[in-house]
Structures are given as structure tokens and as C-alpha cells.
N, C-alpha and C positions, 0 to 999 in steps of 0.2 A: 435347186431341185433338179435330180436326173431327166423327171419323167413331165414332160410334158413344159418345159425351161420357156418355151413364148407366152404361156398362165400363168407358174408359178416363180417369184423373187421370194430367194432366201435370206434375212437378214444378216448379215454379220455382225451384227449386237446381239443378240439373242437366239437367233437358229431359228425362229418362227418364220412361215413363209405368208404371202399376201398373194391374194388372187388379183392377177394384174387385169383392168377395165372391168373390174366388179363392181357393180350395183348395192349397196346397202340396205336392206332392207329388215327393219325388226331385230336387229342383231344379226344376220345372217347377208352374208355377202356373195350374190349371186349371177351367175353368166350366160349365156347360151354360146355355146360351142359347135362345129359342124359336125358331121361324122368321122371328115379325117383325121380330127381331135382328139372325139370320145375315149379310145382304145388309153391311148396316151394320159387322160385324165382317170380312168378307171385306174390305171396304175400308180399314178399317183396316191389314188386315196387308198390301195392297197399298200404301199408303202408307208403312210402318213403313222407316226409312231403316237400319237392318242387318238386314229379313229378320229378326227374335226372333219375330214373333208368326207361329203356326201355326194355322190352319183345320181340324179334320174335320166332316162329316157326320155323324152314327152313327144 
């Protein structure tokens, strides 16, 4: 993955990427990132060709 490569590993079996030191929770695998990240991960999921990755603030 271009955008944000120290979160996102791409597989080379498959093309699915993994959120790297994600938490599992409920089906949903989740991180906290700083700010100098967020821009970088917001791209990502603008990128993401089915829409899986999801953005908050908090």
C-alpha cells in the first residue's frame, strides 16, 4: 500500500492489505494513530477499492 506503508501490508497472495498492531475487535480490527498519520490513513481508505477501511477522529 502507497499511503500510509508503516499501517498498511499488502499481501502477495491475494492483494488484501492488514492493518499492522491492530486490535481485533467484534470483526473489526482497530488502531489509534497520531495526527501525523491520520492525513496518510484518510488516503488510504480513499484509495481502498471496496470501501473496508473506515476513518474516525475521536
Amino acid at each position: 500500500m502507497e499511503a500510509a506503508p508503516y499501517r498498511w501490508r499488502m499481501s502477495r497472495k491475494d492483494g488484501k492489505c492488514t492493518l499492522i498492531q491492530a486490535v481485533e475487535k467484534r470483526g473489526m480490527f482497530n488502531i489509534l494513530v497520531t495526527d501525523d498519520e491520520y492525513e496518510a490513513n484518510v488516503d488510504a481508505a480513499m484509495h481502498c477499492p471496496v470501501n473496508c477501511i473506515k476513518i474516525e477522529q475521536i
